[in-house]
mmCIF file of the N, C-alpha and C atoms, coordinates in Angstrom:
data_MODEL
# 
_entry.id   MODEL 
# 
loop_
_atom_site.group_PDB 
_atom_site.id 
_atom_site.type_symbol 
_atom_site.label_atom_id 
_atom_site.label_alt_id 
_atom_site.label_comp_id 
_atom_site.label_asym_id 
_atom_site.label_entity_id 
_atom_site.label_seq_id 
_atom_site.pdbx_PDB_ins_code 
_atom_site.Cartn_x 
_atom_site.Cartn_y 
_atom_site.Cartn_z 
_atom_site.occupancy 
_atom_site.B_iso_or_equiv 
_atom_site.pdbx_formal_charge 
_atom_site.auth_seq_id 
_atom_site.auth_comp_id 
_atom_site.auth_asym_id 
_atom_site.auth_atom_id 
_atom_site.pdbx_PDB_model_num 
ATOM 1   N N  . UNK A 1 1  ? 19.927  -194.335 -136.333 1.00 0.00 ? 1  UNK A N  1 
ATOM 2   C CA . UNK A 1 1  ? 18.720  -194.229 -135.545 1.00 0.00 ? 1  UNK A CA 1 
ATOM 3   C C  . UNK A 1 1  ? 17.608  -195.043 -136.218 1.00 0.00 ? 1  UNK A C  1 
ATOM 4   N N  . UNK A 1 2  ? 16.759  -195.814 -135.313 1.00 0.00 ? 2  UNK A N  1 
ATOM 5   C CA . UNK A 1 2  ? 16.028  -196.733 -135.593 1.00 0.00 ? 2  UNK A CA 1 
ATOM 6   C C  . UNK A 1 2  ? 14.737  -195.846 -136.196 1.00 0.00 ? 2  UNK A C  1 
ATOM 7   N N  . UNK A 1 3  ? 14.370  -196.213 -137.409 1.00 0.00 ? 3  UNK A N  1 
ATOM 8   C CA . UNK A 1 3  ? 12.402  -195.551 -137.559 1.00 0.00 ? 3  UNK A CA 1 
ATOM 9   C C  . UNK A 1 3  ? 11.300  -196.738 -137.079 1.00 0.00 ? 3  UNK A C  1 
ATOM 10  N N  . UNK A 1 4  ? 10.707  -196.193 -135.924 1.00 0.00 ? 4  UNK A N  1 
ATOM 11  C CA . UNK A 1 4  ? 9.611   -197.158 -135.884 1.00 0.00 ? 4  UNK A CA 1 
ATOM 12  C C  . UNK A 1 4  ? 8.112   -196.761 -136.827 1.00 0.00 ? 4  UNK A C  1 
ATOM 13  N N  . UNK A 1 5  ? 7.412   -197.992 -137.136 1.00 0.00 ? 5  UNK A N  1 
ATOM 14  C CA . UNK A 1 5  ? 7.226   -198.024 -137.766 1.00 0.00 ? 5  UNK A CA 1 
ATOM 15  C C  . UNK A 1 5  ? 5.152   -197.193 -137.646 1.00 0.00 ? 5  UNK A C  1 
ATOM 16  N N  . UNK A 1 6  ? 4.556   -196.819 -138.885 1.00 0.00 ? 6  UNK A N  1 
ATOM 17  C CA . UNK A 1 6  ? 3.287   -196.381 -138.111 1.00 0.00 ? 6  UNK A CA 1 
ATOM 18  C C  . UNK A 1 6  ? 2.592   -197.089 -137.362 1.00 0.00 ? 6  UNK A C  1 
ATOM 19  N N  . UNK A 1 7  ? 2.466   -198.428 -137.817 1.00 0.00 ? 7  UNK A N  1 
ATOM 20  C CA . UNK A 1 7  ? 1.763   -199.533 -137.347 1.00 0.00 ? 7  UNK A CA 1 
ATOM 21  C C  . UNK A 1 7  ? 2.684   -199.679 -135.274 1.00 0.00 ? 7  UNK A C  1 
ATOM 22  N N  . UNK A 1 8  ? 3.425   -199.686 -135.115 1.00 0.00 ? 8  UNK A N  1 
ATOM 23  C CA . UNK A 1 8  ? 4.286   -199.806 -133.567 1.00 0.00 ? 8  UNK A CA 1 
ATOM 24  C C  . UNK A 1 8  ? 3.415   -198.413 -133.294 1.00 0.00 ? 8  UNK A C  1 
ATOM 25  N N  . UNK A 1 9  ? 3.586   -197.288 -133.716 1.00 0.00 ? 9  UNK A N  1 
ATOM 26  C CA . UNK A 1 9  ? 3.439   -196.315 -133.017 1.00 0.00 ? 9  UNK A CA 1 
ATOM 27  C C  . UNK A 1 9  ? 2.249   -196.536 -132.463 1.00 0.00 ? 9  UNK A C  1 
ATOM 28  N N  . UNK A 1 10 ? 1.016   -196.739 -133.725 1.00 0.00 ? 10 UNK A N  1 
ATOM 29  C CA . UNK A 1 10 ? -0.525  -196.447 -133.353 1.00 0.00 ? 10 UNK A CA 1 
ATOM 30  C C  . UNK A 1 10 ? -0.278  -197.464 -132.144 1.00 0.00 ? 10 UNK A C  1 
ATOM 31  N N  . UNK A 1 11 ? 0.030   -198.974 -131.892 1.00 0.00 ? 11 UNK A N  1 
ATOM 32  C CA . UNK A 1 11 ? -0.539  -199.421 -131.397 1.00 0.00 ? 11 UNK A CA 1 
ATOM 33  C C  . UNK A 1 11 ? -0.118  -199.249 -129.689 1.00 0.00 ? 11 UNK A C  1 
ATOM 34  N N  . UNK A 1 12 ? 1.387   -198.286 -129.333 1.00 0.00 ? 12 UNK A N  1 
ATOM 35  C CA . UNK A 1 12 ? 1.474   -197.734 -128.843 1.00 0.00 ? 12 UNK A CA 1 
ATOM 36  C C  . UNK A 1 12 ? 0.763   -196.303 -127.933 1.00 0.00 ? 12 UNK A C  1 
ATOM 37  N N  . UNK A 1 13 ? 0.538   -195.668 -128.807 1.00 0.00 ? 13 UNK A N  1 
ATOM 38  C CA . UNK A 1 13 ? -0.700  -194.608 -128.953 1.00 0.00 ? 13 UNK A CA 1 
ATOM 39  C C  . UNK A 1 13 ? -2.170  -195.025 -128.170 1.00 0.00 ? 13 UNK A C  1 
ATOM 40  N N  . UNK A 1 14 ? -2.386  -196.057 -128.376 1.00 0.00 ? 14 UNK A N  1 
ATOM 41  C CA . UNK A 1 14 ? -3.788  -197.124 -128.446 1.00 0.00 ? 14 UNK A CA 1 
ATOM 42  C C  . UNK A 1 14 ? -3.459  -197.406 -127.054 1.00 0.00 ? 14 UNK A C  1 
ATOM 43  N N  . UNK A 1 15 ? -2.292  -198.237 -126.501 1.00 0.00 ? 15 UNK A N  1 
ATOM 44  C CA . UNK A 1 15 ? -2.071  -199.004 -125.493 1.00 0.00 ? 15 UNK A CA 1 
ATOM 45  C C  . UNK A 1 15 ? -2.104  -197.401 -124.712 1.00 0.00 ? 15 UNK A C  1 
ATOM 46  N N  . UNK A 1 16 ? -1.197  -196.747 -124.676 1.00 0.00 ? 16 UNK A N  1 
ATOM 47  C CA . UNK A 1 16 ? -0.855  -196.005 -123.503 1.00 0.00 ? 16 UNK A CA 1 
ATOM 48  C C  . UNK A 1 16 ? -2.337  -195.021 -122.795 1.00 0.00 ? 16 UNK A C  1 
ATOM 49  N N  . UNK A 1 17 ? -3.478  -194.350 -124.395 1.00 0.00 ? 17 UNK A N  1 
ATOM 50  C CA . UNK A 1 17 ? -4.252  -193.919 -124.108 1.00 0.00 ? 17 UNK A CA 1 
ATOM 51  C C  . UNK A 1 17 ? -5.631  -194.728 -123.071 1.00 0.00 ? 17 UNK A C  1 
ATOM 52  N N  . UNK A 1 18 ? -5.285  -196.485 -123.242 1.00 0.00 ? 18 UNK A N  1 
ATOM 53  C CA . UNK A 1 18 ? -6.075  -197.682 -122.690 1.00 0.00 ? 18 UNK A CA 1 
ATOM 54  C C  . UNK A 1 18 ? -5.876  -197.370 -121.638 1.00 0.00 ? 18 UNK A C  1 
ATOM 55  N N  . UNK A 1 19 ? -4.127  -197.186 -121.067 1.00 0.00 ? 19 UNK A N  1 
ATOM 56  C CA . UNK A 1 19 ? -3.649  -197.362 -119.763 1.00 0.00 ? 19 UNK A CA 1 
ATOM 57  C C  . UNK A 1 19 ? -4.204  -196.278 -119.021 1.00 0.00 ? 19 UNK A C  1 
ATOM 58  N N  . UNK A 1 20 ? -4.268  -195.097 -119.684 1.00 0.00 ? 20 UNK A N  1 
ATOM 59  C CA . UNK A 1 20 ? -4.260  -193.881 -118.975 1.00 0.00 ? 20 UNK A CA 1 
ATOM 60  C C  . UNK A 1 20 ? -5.495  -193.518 -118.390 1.00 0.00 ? 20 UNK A C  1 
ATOM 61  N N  . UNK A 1 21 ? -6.833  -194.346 -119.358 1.00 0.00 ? 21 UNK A N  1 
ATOM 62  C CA . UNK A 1 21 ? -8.330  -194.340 -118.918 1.00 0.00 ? 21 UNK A CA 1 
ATOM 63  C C  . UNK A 1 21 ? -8.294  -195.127 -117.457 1.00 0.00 ? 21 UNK A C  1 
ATOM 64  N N  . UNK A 1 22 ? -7.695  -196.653 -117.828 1.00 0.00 ? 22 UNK A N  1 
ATOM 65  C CA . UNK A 1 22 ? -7.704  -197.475 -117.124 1.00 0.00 ? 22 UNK A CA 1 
ATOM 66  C C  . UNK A 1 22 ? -7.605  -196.840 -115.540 1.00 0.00 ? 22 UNK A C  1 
ATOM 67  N N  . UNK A 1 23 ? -6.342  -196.139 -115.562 1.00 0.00 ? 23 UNK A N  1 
ATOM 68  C CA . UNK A 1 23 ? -5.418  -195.198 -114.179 1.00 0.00 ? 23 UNK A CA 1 
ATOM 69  C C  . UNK A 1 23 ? -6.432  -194.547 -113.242 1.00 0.00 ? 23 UNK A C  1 
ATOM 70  N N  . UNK A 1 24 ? -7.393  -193.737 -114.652 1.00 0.00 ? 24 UNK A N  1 
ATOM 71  C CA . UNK A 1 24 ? -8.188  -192.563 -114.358 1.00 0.00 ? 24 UNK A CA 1 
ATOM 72  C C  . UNK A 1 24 ? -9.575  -192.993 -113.177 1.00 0.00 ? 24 UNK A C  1 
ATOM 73  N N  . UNK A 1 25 ? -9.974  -194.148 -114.128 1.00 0.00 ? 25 UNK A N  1 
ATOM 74  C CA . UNK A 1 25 ? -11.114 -195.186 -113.239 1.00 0.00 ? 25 UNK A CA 1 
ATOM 75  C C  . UNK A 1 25 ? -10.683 -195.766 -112.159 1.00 0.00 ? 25 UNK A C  1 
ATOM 76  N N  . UNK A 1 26 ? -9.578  -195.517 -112.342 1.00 0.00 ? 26 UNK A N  1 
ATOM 77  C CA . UNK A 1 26 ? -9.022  -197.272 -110.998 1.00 0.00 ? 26 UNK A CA 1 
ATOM 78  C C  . UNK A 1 26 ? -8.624  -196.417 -109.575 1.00 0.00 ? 26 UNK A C  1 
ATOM 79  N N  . UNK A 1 27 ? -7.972  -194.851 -110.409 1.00 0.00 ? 27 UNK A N  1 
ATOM 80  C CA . UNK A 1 27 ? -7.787  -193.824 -109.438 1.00 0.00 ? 27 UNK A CA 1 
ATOM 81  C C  . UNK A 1 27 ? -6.489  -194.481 -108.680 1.00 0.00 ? 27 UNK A C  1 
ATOM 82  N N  . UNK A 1 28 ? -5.335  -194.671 -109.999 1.00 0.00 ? 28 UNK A N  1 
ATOM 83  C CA . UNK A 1 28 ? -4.186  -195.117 -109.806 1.00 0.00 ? 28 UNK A CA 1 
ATOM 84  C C  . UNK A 1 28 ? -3.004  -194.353 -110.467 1.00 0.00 ? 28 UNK A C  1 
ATOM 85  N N  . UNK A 1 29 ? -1.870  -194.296 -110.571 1.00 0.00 ? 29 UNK A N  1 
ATOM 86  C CA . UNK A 1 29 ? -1.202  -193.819 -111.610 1.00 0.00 ? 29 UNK A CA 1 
ATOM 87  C C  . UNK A 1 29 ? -1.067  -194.919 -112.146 1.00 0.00 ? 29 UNK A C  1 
ATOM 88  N N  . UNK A 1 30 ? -0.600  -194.113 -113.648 1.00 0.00 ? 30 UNK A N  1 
ATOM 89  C CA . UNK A 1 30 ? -0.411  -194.776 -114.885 1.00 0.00 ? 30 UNK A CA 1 
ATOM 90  C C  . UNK A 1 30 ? 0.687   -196.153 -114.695 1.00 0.00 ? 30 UNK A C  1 
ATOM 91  N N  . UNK A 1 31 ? 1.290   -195.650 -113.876 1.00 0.00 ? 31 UNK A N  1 
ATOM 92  C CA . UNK A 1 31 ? 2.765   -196.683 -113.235 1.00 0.00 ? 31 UNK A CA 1 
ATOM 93  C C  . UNK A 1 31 ? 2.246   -197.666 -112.686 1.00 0.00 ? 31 UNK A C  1 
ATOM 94  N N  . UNK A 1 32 ? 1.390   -197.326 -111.757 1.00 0.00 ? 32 UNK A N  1 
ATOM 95  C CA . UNK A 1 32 ? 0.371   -198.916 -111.175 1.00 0.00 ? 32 UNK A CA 1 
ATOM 96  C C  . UNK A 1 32 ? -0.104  -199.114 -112.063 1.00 0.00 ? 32 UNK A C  1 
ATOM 97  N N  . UNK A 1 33 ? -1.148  -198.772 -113.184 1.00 0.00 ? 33 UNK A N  1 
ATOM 98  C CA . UNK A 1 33 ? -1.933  -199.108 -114.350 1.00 0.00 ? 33 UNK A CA 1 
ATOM 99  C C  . UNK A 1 33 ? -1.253  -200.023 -115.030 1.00 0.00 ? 33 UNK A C  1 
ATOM 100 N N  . UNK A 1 34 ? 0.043   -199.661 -115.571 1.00 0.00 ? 34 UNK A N  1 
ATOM 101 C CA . UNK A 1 34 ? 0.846   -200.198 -116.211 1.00 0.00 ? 34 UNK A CA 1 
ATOM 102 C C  . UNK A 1 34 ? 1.140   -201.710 -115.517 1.00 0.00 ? 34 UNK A C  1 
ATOM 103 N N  . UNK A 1 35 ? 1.969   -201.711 -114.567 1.00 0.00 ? 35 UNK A N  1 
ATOM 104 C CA . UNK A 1 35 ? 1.868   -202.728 -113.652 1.00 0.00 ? 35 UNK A CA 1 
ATOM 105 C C  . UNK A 1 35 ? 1.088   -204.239 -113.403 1.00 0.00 ? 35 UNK A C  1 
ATOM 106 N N  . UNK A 1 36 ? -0.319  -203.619 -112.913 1.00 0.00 ? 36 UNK A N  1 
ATOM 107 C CA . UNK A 1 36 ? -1.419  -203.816 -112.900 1.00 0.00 ? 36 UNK A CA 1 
ATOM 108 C C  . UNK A 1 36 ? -2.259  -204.851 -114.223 1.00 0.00 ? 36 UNK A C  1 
ATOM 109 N N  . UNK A 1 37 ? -1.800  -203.997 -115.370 1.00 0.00 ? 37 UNK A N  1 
ATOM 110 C CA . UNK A 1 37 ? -2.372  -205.180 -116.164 1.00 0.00 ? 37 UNK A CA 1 
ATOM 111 C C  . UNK A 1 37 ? -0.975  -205.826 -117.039 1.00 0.00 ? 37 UNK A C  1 
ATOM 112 N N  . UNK A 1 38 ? 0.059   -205.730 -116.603 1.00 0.00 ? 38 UNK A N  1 
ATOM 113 C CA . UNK A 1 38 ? 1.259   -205.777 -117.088 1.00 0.00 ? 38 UNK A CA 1 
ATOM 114 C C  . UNK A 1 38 ? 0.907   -207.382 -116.144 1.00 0.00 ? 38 UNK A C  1 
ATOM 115 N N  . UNK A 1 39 ? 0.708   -207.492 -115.119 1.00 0.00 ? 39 UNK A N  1 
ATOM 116 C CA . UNK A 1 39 ? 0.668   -208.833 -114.325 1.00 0.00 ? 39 UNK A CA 1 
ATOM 117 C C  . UNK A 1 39 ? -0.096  -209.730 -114.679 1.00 0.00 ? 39 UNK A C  1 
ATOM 118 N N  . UNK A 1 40 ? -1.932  -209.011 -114.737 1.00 0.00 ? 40 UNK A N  1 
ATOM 119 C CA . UNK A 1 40 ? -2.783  -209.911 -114.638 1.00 0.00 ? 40 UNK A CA 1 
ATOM 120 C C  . UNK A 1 40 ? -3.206  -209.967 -116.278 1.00 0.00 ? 40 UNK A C  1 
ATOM 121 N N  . UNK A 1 41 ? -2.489  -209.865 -117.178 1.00 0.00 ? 41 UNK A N  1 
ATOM 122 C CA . UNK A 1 41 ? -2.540  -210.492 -118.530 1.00 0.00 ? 41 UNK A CA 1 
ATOM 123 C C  . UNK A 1 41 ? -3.418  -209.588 -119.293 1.00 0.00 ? 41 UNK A C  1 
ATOM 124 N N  . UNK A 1 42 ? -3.633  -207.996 -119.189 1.00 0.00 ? 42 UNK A N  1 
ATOM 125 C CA . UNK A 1 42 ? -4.550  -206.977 -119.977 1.00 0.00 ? 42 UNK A CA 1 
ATOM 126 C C  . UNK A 1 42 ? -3.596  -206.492 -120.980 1.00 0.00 ? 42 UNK A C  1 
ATOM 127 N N  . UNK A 1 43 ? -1.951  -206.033 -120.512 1.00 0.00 ? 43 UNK A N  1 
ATOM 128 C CA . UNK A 1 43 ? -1.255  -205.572 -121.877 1.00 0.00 ? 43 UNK A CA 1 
ATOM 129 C C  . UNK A 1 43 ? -0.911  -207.140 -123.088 1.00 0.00 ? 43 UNK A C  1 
ATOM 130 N N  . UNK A 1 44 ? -1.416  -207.795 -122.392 1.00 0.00 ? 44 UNK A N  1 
ATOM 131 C CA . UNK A 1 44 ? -0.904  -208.795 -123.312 1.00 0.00 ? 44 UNK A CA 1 
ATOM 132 C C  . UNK A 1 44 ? -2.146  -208.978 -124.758 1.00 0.00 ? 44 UNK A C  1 
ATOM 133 N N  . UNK A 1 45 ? -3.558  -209.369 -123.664 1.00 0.00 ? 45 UNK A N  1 
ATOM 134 C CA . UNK A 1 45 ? -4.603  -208.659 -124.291 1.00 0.00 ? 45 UNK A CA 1 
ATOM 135 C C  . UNK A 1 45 ? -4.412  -207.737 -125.189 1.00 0.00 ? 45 UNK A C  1 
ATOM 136 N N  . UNK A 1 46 ? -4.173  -206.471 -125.108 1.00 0.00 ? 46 UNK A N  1 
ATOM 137 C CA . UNK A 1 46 ? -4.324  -205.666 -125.894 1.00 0.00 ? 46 UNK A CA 1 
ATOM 138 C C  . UNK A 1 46 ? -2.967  -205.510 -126.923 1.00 0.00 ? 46 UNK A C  1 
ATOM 139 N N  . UNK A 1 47 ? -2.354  -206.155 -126.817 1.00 0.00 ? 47 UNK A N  1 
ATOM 140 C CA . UNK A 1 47 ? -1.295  -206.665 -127.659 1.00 0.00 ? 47 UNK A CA 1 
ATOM 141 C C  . UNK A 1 47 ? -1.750  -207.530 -128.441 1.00 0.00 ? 47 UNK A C  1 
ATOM 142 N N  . UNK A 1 48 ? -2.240  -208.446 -128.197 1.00 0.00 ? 48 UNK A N  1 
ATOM 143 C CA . UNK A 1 48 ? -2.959  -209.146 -129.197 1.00 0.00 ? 48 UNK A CA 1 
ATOM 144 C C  . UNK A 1 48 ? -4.227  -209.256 -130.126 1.00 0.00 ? 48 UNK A C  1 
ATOM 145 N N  . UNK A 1 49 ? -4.904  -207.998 -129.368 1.00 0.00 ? 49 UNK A N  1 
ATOM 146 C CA . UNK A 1 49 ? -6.195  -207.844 -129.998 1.00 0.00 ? 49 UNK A CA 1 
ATOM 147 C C  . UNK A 1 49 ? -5.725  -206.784 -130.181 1.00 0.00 ? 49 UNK A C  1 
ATOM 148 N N  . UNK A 1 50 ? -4.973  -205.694 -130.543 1.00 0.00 ? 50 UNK A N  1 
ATOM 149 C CA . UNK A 1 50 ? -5.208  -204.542 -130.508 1.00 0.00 ? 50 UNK A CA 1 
ATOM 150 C C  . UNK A 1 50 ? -6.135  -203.913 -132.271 1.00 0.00 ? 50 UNK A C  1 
ATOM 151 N N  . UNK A 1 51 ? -6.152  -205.152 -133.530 1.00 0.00 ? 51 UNK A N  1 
ATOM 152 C CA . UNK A 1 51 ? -6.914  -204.809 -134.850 1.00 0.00 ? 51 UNK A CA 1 
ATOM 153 C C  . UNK A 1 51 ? -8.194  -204.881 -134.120 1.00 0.00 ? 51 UNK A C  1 
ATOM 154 N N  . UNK A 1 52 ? -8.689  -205.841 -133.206 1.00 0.00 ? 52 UNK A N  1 
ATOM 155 C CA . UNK A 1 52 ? -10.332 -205.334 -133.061 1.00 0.00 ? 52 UNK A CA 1 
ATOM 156 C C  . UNK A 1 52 ? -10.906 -204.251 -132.388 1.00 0.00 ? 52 UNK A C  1 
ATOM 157 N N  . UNK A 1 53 ? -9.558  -204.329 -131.148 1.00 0.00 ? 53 UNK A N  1 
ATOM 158 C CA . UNK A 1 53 ? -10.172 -203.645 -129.766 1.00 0.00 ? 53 UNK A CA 1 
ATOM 159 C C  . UNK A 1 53 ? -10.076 -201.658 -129.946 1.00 0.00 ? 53 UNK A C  1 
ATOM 160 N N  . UNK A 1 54 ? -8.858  -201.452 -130.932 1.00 0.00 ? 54 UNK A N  1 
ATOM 161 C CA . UNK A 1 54 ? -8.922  -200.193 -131.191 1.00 0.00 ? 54 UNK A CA 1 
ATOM 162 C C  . UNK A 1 54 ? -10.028 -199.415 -131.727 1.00 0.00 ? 54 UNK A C  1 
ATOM 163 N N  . UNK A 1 55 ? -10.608 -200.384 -132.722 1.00 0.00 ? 55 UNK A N  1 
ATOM 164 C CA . UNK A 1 55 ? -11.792 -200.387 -133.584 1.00 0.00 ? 55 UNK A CA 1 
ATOM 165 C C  . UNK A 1 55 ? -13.159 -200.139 -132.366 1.00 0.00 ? 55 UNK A C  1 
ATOM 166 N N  . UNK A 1 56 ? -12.717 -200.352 -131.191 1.00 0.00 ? 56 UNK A N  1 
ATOM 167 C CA . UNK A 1 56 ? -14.355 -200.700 -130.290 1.00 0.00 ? 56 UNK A CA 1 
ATOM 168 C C  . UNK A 1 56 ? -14.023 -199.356 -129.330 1.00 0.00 ? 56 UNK A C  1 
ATOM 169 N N  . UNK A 1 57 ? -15.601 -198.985 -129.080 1.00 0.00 ? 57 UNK A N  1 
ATOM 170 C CA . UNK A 1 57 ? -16.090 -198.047 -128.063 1.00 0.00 ? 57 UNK A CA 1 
ATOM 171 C C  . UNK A 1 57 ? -14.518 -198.358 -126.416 1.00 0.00 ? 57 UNK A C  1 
ATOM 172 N N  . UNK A 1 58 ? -13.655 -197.522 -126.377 1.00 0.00 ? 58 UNK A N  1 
ATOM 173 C CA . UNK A 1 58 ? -12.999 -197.921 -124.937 1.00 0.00 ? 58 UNK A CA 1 
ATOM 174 C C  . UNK A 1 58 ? -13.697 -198.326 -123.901 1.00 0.00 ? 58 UNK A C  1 
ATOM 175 N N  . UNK A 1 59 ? -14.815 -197.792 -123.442 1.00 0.00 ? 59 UNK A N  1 
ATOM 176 C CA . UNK A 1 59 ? -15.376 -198.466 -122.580 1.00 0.00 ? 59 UNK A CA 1 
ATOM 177 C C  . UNK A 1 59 ? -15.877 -200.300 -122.809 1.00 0.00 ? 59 UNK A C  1 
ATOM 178 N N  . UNK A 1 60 ? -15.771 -200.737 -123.801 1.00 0.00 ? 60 UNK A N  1 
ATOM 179 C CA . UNK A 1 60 ? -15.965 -201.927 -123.928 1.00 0.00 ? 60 UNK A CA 1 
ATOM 180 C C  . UNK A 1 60 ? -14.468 -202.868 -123.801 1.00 0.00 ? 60 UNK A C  1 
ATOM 181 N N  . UNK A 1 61 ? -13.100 -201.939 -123.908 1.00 0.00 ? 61 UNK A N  1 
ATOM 182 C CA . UNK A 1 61 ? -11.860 -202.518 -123.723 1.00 0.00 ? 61 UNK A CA 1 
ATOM 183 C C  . UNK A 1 61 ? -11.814 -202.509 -122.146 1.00 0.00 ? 61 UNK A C  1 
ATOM 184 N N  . UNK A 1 62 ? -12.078 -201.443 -121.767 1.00 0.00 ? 62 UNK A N  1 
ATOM 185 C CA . UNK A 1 62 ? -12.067 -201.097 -120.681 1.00 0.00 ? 62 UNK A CA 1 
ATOM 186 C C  . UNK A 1 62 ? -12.756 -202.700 -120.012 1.00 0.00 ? 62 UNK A C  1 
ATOM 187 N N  . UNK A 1 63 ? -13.871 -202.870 -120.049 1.00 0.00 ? 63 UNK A N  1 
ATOM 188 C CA . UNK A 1 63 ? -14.456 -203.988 -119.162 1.00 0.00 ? 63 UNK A CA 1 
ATOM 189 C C  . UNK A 1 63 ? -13.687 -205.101 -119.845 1.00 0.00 ? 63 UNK A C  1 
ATOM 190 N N  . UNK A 1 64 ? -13.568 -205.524 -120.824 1.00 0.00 ? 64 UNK A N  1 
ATOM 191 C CA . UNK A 1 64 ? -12.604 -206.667 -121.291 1.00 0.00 ? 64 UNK A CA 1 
ATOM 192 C C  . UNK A 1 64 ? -11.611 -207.094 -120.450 1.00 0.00 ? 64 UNK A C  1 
ATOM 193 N N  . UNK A 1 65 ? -11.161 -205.543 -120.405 1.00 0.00 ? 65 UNK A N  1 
ATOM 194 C CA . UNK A 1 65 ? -9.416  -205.989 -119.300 1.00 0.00 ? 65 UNK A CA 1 
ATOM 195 C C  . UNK A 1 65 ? -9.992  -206.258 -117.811 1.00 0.00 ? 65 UNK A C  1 
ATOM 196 N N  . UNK A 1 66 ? -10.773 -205.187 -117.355 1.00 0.00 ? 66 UNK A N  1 
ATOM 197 C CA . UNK A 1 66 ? -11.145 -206.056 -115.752 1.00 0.00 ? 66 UNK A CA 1 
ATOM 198 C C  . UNK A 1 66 ? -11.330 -207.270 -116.148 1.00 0.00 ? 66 UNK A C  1 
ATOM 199 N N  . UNK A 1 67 ? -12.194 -207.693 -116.736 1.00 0.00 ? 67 UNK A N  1 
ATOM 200 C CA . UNK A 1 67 ? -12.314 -208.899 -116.596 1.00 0.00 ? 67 UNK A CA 1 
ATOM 201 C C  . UNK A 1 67 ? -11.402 -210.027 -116.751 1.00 0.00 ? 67 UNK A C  1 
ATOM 202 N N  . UNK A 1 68 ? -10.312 -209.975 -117.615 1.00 0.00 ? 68 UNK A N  1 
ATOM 203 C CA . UNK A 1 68 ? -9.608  -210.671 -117.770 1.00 0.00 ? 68 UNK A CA 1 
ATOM 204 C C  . UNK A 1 68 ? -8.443  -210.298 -116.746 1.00 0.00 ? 68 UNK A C  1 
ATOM 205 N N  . UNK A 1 69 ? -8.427  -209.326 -116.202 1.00 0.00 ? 69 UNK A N  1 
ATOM 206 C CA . UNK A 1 69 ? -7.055  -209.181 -115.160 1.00 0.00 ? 69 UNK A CA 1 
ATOM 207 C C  . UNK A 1 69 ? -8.193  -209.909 -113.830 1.00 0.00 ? 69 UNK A C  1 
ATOM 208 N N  . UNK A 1 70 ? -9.380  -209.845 -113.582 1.00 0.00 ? 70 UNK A N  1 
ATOM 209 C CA . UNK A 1 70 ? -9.818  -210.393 -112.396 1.00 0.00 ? 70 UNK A CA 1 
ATOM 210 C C  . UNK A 1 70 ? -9.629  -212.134 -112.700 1.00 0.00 ? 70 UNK A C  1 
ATOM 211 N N  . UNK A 1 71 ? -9.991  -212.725 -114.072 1.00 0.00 ? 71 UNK A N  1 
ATOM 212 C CA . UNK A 1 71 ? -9.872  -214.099 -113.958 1.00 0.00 ? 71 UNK A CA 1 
ATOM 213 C C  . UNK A 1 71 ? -8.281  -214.869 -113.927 1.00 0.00 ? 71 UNK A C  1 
ATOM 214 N N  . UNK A 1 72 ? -7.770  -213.536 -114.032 1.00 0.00 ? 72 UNK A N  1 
ATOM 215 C CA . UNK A 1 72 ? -6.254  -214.036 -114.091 1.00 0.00 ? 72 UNK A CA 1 
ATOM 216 C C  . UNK A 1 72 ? -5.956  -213.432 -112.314 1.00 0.00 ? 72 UNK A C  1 
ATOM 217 N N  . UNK A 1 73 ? -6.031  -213.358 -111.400 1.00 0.00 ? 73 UNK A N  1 
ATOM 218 C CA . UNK A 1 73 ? -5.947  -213.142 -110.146 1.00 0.00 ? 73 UNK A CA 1 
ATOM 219 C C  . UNK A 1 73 ? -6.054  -211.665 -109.608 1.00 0.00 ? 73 UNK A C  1 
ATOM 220 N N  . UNK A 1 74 ? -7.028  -210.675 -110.436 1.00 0.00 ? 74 UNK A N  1 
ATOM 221 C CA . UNK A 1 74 ? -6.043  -209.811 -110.340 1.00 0.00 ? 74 UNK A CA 1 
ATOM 222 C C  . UNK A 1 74 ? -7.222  -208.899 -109.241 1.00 0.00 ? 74 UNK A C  1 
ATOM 223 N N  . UNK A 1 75 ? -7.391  -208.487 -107.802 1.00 0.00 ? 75 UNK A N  1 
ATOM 224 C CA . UNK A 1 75 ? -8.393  -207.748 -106.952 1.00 0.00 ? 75 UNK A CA 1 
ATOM 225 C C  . UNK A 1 75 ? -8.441  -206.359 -107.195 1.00 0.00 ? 75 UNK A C  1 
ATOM 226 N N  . UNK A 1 76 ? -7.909  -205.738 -108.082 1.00 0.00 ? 76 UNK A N  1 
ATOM 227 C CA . UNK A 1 76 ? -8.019  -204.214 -107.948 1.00 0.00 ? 76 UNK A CA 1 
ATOM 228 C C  . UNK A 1 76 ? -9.948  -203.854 -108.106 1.00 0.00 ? 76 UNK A C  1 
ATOM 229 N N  . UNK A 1 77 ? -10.533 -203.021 -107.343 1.00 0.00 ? 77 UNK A N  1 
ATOM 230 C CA . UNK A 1 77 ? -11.950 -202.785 -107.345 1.00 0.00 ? 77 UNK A CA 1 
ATOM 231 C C  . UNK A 1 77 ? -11.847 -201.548 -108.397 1.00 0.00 ? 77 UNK A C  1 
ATOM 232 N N  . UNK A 1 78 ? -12.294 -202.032 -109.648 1.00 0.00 ? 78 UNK A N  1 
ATOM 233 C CA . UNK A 1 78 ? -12.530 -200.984 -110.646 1.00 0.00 ? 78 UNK A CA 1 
ATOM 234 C C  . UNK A 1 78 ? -13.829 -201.071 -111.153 1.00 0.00 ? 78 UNK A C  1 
# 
């Protein structure tokens, strides 16, 4: 059996609690949430930023990802 590691978990932890705000505002499930920025380039985002963005107020990730899922095509009204 595989141990993942703390560093996978947190940033796991981080992503899913992002998604779940995200859901809450968008007044979606987590499955569209997921989806949703799974398309318009937000989990990738937060895959890649996740040393700064964990560090920041969520509501400031929060607008990050609209914004970057809207310049990447993305219409959901959040």
């Amino acid at each position: 059996m595989a141990v993942i590691s703390q560093h996978i978990k947190n940033v796991v932890d981080y992503t899913t609690f992002i998604i779940d705000i995200f859901a809450q505002e968008s007044k979606i499930s987590m499955k569209e949430a997921h989806n949703y920025l799974r398309t318009y380039g937000g989990l990738s985002f937060l895959r890649q930023h996740y040393e700064a963005e964990h560090c920041e107020n969520p509501e400031y990730t929060l607008q990050a990802l609209k914004g970057i899922c809207r310049r990447n095509g993305g219409g959901l009204a959040v």
